[in-house]
N, C-alpha and C positions, 0 to 999 in steps of 0.2 A: 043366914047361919054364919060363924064366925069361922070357919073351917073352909068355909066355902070359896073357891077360886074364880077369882076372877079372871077373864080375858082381854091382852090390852087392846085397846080401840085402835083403830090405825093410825088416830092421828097422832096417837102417842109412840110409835113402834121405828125405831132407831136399830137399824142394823149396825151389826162390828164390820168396820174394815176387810178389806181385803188379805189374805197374806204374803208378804212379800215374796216368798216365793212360789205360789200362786203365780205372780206379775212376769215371771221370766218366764220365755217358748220351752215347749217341751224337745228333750234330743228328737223326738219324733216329729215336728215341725221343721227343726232343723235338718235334718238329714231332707226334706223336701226341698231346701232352697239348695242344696247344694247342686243342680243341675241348672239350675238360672244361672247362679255365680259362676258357672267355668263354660257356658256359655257366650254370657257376657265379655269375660276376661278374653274367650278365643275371638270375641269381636272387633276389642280390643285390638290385640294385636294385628289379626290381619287388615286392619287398618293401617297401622302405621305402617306396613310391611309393605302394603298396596302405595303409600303414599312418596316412600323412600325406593320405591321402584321407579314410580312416574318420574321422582324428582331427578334420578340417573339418566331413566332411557325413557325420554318424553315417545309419547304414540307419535307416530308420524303420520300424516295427513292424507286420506285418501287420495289415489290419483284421478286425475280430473282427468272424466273421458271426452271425445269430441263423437261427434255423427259420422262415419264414416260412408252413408250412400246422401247422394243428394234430394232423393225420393224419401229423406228420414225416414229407411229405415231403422229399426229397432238396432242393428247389430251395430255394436261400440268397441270401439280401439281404445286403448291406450294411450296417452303421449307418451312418448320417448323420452325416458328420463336424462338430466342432462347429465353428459359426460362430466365426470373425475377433472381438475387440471394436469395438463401432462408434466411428471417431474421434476424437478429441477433439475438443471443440468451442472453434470457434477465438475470441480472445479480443479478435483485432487486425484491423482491416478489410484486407479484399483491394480492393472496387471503390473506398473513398474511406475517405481521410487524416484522417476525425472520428468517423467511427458503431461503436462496439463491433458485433462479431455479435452476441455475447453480453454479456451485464453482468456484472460481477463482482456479483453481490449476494449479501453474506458476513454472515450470521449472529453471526456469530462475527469479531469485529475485533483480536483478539488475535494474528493469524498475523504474522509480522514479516515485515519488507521493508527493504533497504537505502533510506536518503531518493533515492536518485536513482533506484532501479526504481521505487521508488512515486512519486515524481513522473514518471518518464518513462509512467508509467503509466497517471496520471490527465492527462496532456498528451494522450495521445489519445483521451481518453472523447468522448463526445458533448458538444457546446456546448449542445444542446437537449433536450429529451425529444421523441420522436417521436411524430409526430398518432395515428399509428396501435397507440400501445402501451395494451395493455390497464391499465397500471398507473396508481394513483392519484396524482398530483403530492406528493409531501414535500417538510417543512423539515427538514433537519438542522438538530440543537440541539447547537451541540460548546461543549463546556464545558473552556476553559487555568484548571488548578487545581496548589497546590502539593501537596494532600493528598488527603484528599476529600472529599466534597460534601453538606454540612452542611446543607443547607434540601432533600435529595432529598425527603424528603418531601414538602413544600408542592409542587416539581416534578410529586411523583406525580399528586395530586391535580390539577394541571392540568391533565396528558396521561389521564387515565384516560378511558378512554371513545372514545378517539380514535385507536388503534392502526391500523397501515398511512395514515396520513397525517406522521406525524415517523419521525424516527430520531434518535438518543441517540450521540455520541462524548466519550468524558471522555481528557486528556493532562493526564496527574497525573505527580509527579517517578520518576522510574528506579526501581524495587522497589516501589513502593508497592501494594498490592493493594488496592482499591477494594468493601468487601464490601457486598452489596444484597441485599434477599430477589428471590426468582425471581420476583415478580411485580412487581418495581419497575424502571420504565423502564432506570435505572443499571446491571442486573444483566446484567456480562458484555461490559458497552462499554468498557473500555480497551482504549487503541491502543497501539500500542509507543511508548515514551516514550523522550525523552533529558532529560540535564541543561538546567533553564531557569534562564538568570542575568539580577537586574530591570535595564534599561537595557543590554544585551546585544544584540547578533545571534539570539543561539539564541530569545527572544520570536519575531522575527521566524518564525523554523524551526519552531516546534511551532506557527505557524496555518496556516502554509502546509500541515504534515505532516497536522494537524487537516483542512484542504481537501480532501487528496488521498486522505484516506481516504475521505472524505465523498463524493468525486465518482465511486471505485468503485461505489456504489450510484444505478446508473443511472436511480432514481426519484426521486432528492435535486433538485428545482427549486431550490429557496435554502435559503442558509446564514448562521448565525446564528451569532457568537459572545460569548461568554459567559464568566462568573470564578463561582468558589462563594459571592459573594456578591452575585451577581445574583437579582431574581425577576420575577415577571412580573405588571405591573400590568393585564393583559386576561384573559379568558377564550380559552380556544383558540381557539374558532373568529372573535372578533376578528382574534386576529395572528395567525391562517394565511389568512385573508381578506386582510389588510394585507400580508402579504412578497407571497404569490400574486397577488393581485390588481394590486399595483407594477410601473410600466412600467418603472422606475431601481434602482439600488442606492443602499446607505445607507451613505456611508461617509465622515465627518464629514473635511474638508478644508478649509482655513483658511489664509490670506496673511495671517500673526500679525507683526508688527513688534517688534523690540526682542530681545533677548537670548534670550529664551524661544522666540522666532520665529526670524526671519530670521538672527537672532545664530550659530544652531546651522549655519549654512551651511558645508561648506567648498567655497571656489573650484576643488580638485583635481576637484571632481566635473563638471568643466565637460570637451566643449560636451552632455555625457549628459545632466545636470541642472545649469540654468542659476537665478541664484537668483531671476527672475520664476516660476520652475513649482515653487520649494521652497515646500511645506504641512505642517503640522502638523493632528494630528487623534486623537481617543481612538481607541483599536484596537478599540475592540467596533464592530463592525460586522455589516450584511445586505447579502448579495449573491445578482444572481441566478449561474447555471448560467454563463453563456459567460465570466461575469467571474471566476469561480470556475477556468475553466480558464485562460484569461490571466494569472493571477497564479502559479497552480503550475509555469506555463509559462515566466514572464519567468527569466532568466540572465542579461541585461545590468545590469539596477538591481537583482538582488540581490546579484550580486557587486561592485558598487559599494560598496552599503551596508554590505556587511561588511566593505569592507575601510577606507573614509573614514568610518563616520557612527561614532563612538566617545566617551569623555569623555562633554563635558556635549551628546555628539548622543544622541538617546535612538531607536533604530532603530523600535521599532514604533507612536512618534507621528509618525515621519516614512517612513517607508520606504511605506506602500500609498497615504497620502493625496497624495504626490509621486507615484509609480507610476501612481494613475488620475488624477489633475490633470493628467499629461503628457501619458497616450497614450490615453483614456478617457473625457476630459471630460464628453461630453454624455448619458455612460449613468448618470453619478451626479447624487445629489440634495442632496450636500455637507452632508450631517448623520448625524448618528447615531442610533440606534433606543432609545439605552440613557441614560437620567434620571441625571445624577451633581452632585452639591452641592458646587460649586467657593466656597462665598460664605464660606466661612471661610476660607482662602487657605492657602496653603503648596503645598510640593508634593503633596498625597497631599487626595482629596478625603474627605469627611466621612463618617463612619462612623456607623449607625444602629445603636441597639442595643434592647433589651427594650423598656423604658420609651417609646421613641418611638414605638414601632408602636401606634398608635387608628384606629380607625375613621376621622377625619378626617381623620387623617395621610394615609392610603392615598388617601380620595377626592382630597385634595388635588395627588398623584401623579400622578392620572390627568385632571387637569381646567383649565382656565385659562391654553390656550396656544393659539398659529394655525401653521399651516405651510401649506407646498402639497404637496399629494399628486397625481399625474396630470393636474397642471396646475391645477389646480384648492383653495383653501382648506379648510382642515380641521383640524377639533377634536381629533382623536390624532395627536401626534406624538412621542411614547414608547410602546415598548410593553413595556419594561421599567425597574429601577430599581438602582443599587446604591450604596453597600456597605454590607450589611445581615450586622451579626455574627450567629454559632452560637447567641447566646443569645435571638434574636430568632424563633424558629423557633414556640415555643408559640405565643406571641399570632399571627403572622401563619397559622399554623393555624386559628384561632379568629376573625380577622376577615377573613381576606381573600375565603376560599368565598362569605360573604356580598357583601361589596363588589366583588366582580370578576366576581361571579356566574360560578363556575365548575361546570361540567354543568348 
């Protein structure tokens, strides 16, 4: 019949496509995943939360127990966890602004320090030795050399015999190594050095640096300085009786007139230093302990003088005997410790050599002058002598033990 419908075969039967949106989840599917995803995400997180905890405060390690009966039984101890280190010990006062707790007392002077920590350093040491310190009073012997130190022997021989009553600082130039036998006071006392130039600020700098190492060793009562061509016209125990024993310092200060003096003034340094308080005076000096700490301490008149006293101002014939002539006066005794022969004139005093050193020479060194010591006149007022060359070394081996009667 022509009306009549057919039915298509399967093999003919082609379905339509999908609809596209058909293909996307229904909001009702979705709203199912959303407890996985915030799930997940809180997993997430307490992950990394777990992992930036460990990486701070790592777990620490069970402790490992031992058997406590020798019949192992079951009952277990502990180990004893180890002790903490005990603190450092502190180096700066907590109750007051002068007393170390501790001292620095360094062996070994070789360790380096910026000049302003180690001055800031010895700024707060003790002004005194304490009544109650077991330790025995010292002279630091600090020796400003260009090289090094040509008469240590004669030195040794001084000090032999008298160990824990001195101490030994040598400031030789920048590299220079200083070589001693291990049984000579010298050995192993250089300080850290800078360039020293004569007629210079930096003199000034290496006695002061010389000071402040010296004042770390909180047994150092007085300080004595010194050049490699100093020696010592006493036996030890004279001049450690003579610094110890001294109410004052010695620290040569002089209201000199004329060019050489007053001449060297400059008016810039006014109303700091006026030129009634300008002094001139040799740098080898003795000082006690508190004047020791006042001068590592001053910042006003050093920084003056480095920056006015120059030319034909010579910083370290004026820079201390100004400095304690201003604010110091009545602790000094306005002379020096240290014998120098100005009687042939120039600038540079007289140099001794082999041939001078006799037997008579030396006594004569040490005899035939008056001063006041503790208010009082007296017969030593040197206790050393310079400038005495390298080649002088033998004979003053040879005659001085005798003449100074040294041990």
């Amino acid at each position: 019949m022509k009306n009549e419908k057919r039915s298509p075969s399967p093999s003919s039967f082609h379905p339509l496509p999908p609809s596209p949106t058909k293909l996307l989840p229904s909001p009702l599917r979705l709203l199912r995943l959303v407890p996985f995803l915030l799930l997940f995400a809180s997993g997430v997180a307490l992950g990394f939360a777990l992992f930036f905890y460990l990486y701070q405060y790592p777990l620490q390690p069970t402790p490992a127990y031992t058997i406590s009966s020798p019949l192992l039984s079951p009952t277990r101890t502990p180990q004893q966890p180890i002790p903490p280190p005990p603190p450092a010990p502190l180096l700066f006062p907590i109750s007051n602004g002068t007393a170390l707790r501790t001292f620095l007392n360094l062996p070994d002077v070789s360790r380096y320090m910026d000049d302003r920590e180690l001055l800031r350093m010895a700024s707060a040491a003790p002004r005194t030795l304490e009544k109650t310190s077991p330790n025995v009073p010292k002279v630091a012997f600090m020796f400003l050399v260009r090289g090094g130190v040509p008469l240590a022997p004669l030195w040794d021989e001084f000090f032999h015999g008298y160990q824990g009553k001195y101490s030994v600082y040598v400031h030789s130039s920048p590299g220079f190594e200083l070589t001693a036998p291990s049984t000579s006071a010298f050995h192993g006392r250089n300080i850290p050095s800078k360039a020293v130039r004569w007629g210079q600020f930096s003199m000034v700098e290496a006695e002061r640096r010389l000071l402040a190492n010296a004042l770390l060793d909180g047994s150092n009562s007085r300080f004595v300085l010194l050049s490699e061509s100093c020696i010592p016209i006493f036996n030890f125990t004279t001049v450690y009786d003579y610094l110890t024993g001294s109410e004052k310092s010695f620290i040569g200060s002089s209201d000199v007139p004329g060019p050489a003096g007053r001449g060297r003034y400059n008016p810039r340094m006014r109303p700091e230093v006026t030129i009634d308080r300008w002094r001139k005076g040799a740098q080898w000096f003795g000082m006690d302990r508190g004047l020791a700490v006042d001068v590592v301490s001053d910042k006003k008149y050093a920084r003056l003088f480095r920056r006015l006293c120059k030319g034909s101002c010579y910083p370290d014939e004026h820079y201390l005997p100004t400095l304690v002539s201003t604010k110091f006066w009545w602790r000094n005794s306005n002379r020096s410790l240290t014998l120098v022969d100005w009687s042939r004139g120039g600038p540079h005093p007289a140099r001794f050599v082999g041939s001078n050193v006799t037997m008579d020479f030396l006594r004569r060194l040490r005899s035939g002058r008056k001063c006041e010591y503790n208010g009082k006149t007296a017969r030593i007022c040197f206790l050393f002598a310079r400038k005495f060359a390298p080649n002088t070394l033998e004979r003053l081996l040879k005659f001085a033990p005798k003449v100074m009667q040294f041990n």
